[in-house]
Every structure is written in C-alpha cells, then in structure tokens.
N, C-alpha and C positions, 0 to 999 in steps of 0.2 A: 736532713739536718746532721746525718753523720760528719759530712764534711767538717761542720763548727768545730767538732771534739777533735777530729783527726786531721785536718788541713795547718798546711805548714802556718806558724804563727808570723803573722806582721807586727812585728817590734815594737819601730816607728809609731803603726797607728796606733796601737795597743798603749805605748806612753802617751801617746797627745791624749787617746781616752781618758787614759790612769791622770794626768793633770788635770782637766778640765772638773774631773771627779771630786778633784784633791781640794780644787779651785770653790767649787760648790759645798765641799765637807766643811772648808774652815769658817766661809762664810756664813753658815747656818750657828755655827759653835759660836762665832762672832755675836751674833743678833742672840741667841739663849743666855749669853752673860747679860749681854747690855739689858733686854726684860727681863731677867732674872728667872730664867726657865729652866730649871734642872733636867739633864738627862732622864733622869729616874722616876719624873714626876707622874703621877697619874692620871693613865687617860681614861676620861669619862663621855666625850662625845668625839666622833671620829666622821670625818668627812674623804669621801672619796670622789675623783671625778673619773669617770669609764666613760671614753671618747671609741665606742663600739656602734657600728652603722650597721653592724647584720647580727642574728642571732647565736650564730659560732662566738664570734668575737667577741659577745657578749658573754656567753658560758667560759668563754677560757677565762675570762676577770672573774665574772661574779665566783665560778668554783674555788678560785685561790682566796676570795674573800671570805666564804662560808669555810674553809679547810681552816683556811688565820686565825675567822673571829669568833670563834665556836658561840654557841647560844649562852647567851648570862645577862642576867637583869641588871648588874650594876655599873653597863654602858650600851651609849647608841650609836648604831651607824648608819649614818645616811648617804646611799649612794645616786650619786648625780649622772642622770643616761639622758640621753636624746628625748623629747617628746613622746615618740612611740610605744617607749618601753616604760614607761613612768608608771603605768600600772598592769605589769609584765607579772603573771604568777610563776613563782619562778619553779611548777611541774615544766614550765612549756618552754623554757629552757635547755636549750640542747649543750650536752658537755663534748668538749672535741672527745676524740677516740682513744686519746694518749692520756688521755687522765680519769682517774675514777673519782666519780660524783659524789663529792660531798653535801650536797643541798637540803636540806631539811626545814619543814615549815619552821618560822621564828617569826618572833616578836621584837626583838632587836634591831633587824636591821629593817630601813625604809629606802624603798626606789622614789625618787624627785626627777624631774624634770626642770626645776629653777632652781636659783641658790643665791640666798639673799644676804647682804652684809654682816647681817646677826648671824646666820649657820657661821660664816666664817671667824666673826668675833668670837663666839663661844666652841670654836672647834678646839679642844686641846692636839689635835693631829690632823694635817691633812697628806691626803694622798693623790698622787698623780701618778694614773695608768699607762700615761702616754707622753712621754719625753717631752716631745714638740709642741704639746700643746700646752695652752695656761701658764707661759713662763713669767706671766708677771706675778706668780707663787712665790719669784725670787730676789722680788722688792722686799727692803728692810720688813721687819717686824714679822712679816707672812713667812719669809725662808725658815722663819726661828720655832714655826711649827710643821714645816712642809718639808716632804719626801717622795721620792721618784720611785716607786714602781712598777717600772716597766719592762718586762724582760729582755729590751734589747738597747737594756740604760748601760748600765757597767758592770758587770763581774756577778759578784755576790751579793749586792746590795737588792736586788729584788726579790731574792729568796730567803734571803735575813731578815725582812719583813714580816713575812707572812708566817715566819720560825720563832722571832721574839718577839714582836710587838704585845701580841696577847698579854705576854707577862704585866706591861706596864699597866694592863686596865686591873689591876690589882690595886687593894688599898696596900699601905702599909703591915695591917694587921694579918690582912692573907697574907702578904708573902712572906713575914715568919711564918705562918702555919707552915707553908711550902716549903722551908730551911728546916723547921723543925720537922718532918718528914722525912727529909734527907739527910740529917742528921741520925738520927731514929734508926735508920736503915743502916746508916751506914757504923753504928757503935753494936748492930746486931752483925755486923760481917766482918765488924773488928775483933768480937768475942770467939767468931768462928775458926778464924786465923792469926791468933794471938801469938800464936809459937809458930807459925809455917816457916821451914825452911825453902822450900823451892815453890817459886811461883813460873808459869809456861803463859807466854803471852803468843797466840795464834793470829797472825795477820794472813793476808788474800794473796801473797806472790806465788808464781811458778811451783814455789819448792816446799810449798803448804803440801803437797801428797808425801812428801815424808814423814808425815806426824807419826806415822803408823810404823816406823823402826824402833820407836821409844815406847816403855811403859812408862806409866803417870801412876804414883804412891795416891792413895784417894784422900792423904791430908793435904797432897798438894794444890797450890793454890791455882786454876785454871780460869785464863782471862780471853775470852773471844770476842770479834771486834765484827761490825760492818756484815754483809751477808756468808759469813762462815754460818751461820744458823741454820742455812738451809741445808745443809751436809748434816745427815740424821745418821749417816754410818761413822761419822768422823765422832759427832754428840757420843754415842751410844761408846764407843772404843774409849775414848777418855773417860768412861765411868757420869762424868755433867758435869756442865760449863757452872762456873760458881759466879762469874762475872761476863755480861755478854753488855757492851757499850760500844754506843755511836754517835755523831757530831754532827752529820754534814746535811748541810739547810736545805740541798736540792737532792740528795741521795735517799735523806733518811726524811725531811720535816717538810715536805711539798707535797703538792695534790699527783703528781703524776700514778701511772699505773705499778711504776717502780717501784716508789716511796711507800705507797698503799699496801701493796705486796710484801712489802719487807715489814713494814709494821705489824700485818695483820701476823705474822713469821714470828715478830717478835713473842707477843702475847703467848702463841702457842709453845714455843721453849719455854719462856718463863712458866706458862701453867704446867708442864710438863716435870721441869727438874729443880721451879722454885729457885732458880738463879735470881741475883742480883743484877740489875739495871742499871747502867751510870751514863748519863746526859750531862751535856752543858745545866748550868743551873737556871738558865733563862726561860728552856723548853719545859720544864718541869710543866706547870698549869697546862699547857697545851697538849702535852700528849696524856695527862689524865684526865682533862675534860674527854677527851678523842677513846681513850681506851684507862678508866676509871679503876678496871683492875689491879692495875700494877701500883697500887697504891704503898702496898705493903714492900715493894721490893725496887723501889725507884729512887735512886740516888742524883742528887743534881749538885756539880762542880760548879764553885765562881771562879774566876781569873785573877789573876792580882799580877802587880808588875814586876816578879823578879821569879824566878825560879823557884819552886816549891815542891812537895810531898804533901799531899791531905792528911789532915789528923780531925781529931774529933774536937780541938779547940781552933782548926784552920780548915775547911775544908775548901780548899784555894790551890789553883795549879796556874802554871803561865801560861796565857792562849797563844798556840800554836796552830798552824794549818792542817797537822795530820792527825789522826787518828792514836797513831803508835805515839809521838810527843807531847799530843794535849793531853789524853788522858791515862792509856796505856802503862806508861813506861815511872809516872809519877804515883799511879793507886798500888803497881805492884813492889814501887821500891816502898810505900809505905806499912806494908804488909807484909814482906817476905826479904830472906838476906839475900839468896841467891837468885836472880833474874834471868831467865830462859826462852831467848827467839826464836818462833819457827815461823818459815815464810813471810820474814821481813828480808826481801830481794833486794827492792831498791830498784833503781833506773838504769838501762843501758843508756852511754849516750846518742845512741841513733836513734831512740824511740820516739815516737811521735805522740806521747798521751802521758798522761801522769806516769804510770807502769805498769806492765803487764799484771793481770790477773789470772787467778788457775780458774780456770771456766768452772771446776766440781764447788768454789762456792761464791758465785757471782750469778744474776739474776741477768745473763748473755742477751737474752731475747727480747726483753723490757727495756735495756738502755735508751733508746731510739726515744722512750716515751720520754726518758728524761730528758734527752738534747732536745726533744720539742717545749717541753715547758721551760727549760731555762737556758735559753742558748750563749744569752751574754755570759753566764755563769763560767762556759767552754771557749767561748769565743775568747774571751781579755785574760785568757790565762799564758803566761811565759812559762810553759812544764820546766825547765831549764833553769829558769831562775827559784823558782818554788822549790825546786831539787836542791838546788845549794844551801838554800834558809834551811830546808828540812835536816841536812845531813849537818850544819853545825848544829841547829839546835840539839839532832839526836846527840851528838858529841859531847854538848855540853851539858846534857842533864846527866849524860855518864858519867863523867867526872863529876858532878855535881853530886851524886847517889855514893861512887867511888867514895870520896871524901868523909862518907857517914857511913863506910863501915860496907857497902851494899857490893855484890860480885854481879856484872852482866856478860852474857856469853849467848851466840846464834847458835843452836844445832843445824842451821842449813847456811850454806856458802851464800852471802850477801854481796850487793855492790855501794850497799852504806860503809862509807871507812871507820864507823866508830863499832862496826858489828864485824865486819870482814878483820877487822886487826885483833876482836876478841872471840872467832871463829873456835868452835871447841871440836877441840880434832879427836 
C-alpha cells in the first residue's frame, strides 16, 4: 500500500473522483434543506450496513466502528452483516494486523442480519461501508441521512467519519459542557501567557534538528505539533512543551497502529509536563471518552469563515489543511507578539508526498499501518496542489497577524515563501 502514498498521482482520475464526490455532497445538502435536517442535528440512532463475507473484512469495519462510536447510553447502533455473523460475539472477531483493537463488550451497539423500513425511518444517520453496494441510499429523502464509508470512497471523507461523527450524538447541553471545557482551559493558558513575548512553534521538516542552536527563555511560549512528542531529548532540552496539538483524521483520530501509537504518546507528555492540548473542536468528546484524562488540559478549536486568532470571546480559527495554518500559527499569534518557526521546510518540487519528515520525530515504521486503513485518504490527494493552498494560506494569515501588530520569522531555511522571505539570518 505504500504505493497509494508515493505513486505518481493521476490528475485526470483523481478530479473525475473529486466530481462525482462534489456531485454526491450537494445532492445530500439538497435533500437536508428540503426535510429540514440540520447539519448539527442530533444523532440518536445510527444504522450501518457492513457488506463483509469473511471475518478480516469484517474486523477492519467493525474496529473503526467501536474506535468511532465509543460506549454511551444516549445512542444506538445497529450494524447490518450477512446472516452468519448476526450473532457474531465480537471476542471472535479478528482485527487486521495494521490496526489496534478497539473492541469492548457494549450495550449500544447491536449486529442484525435484516433491516426493516422502520430502522431506516427512524435512523437519524446511516452509513454505507461499501461504495457499490446499496446505492439506492441515494434516492431523495434517504441521501439526506446517508454517508459513505468506505475507505476506498474518496479522500478524507471516511476518516472524517469515524473522527466527527461521535460529536453529533451529543445533546445540545453536552456539547456546551464540551466548549465550556475548552474554554476553561484555554482562559487557564491565557493567564499563563498573558505577557509572552516569544512564542516557538516546532513542526516535523528536515531542519527540526536544529532546534538545538537556540536556547528557549522558560517564559517562552512553546508549541509542538503532530509526532514531535515522541523526541524525549528534544521535550526535555526546551525545558516542556506548553502546547502539543494535532488535527489529522487518519494520522491522529483512526484505529490504525499509527494513530494508537501516537495517542497513547499523547497522554504520556501530557501527564508528564502537564502541557496543553488543542484539537479540532469536533474531536473533543471522542478523544475524552477514548482517553478521559486529558480533561483538564484539552482545548478544542471551531472554524469559522474568515480568518481568525482564538480569544476567550471567539475561539474560532479558519479550517485549513495543515497542521501549521489550522491551528499553529493562529493560537500563537493569539498569545504571543513575536512568532518563531523551526522546521517548517515546506516541499521541494520534485517530491512525491506531502514533504519530507526528519525521521527523529515521525513514527517511520507504523506508516504502512496507516496507508492500510486509509488508502483513499493518500490515494485522491494532488501534494501539488494542496502545496499551493497551503503556502497562500501560510501567506495570508501572516499579513493577517502582521496587520495586528504580530512579528513572524523561521530560524531554519524554508521552501514556504511566506517563511523563506522572513528567514531570520
């Protein structure tokens, strides 16, 4: 499956996919106006069909369903398998080798074998595992609750699943609690860094081993991203990460052996130097149900439509694709005047993947598990074009920061232009 991630990309198919996608997204947005079904609305029963004829096939679904829909009384899900498996316990369930086993006895969810026009009436969500199959899901009224699944559907939409969905089986009243937590959190890391002048934001490229030419003042504000956590010589030299945040639905919020891996990573920094966590604001409930500790120190970002800085009356950034632009580059210009990159490289253009990473903090060995559990995720990606978006947006939030007073500068030579033209020599 390496191939997926590093084989030259096909354009062509890649847009006919990205249409047909585009073609399916509006049509569903269509049918939720006309029955009057909000995005946001609350799911309380969830129906899934898992078109699996062997027992593998069947743990590679069920495990992403048990990782998704973590154990809670105030939804149910009923998953629809073949005859055989309809009173399958799920010990006897084998997980492929590339993902670690999320499976726990529950009461929530139920294996079926039929599926009758009421599950479907009162499903607030359904789910389809498998592309090809069940496409009359995408007859009027059924589209307007219906979503595809399947990891070799398109991009990121089957790992965005099993990343947000959870949120929405929330009432209302939870998921203030969930803002008022990250709020909470985040007006105690406001009090901490009221006055910082210098904030250091640590990304994964090549030129992340120069961190170690610079001393770091211990009022300064340090932000780590993505598997830099696992570099314990790098933690321990900056004195500790004050901010350790990450985003990505198949990196960080999947079952693979990767994701696992880096989660279990997380927990351990954070109990270790009591840093600050910051997520999308979607993942919040899912990764506290998953790992309940981080309650105290777990921040979660919403998105809104224009460019932003989080404050304690907004905590709202523009959703972007990277790491350094969604949340990075907007919590430290909120907190700090002068802004500080190390090992944000950037892409050459002969490279064939997103960009190089410095192996000292990347999880090299595990990847493979990830190209297995989400291959369309690699597959429908144009690195090329994703590169362009990324370097205006980087561009533009710097002027955007610039304009309010904020100084951004790399300490390592970048191939970002908005980093490379403010290169601090």
């Amino acid at each position: 499956m390496t191939n997926v991630a590093y084989a030259k990309r096909n354009i062509p198919l890649l847009k006919i996919r990205k249409f047909f996608y585009g073609l399916i997204k509006i049509w569903r947005i269509f049918n939720q106006i006309i029955l009057n079904l909000p995005n946001d609305r609350v799911i309380k029963n969830i129906v899934i069909m898992v078109d699996a004829v062997n027992k593998l096939d069947l743990g590679d679904i069920i495990n992403r369903i048990y990782w998704g829909f973590p154990e809670n009384q105030n939804y149910r899900v009923k998953i629809k398998v073949i005859k055989k498996f309809s009173k399958i316990n799920w010990i006897d369930i084998p997980i492929p080798t590339w993902q670690q086993s999320h499976l726990i006895e529950t009461s929530h969810i139920e294996f079926i074998s039929t599926i009758s026009i009421m599950d479907i009436l009162r499903a607030d969500l359904i789910l389809n595992t498998k592309f090809s199959k069940h496409l009359f899901y995408l007859l009027p009224y059924f589209i307007a609750k219906f979503e595809i699944a399947d990891p070799l559907y398109y991009g990121w939409s089957e790992g965005n699943i099993w990343m947000k969905k959870f949120y929405f089986t929330k009432s209302k009243n939870e998921r203030k609690h969930y803002d008022d937590i990250s709020l909470n959190n985040f007006s105690n890391l406001r009090k901490t860094h009221l006055n910082t002048e210098n904030a250091y934001c640590f990304l994964t490229g090549p030129s992340f081993d120069d961190y170690n030419k610079y001393t770091y003042d211990k009022n300064s504000l340090k932000i780590i991203c993505n598997t830099i956590i696992k570099n314990k010589d790098f933690l321990n030299y900056i004195g500790k990460p004050d901010i350790v945040m990450f985003a990505d639905c198949v990196f960080h919020f999947g079952p693979s052996k990767y994701a696992s891996q880096f989660r279990a990573r997380v927990v351990e920094v954070v109990n270790e130097y009591k840093c600050f966590v910051v997520v999308p604001k979607l993942t919040v409930p899912l990764l506290l149900a998953h790992h309940p500790f981080l309650k105290d120190y777990i921040i979660g970002l919403d998105v809104t439509e224009k460019y932003s800085f989080p404050s304690v009356d907004n905590l709202k950034v523009y959703g972007t694709k990277s790491i350094s632009t969604y949340l990075m580059l907007p919590l430290a210009s909120s907190l700090a005047k002068t802004i500080f990159f190390i090992g944000a490289d950037g892409r050459k253009p002969d490279e064939n993947y997103f960009w190089k990473h410095n192996p000292k903090v990347q999880f090299s060995d595990l990847m493979e598990t990830v190209f297995l559990t989400h291959p369309s995720f690699f597959r429908d990606r144009d690195y090329s074009s994703d590169y362009e978006e990324y370097c205006y947006h980087f561009e533009e939030l710097i002027k955007y920061g610039e304009r309010k007073g904020k100084k951004y500068y790399s300490l390592t030579k970048s191939h970002i232009p908005a980093l490379s033209n403010r290169y601090y020599k």
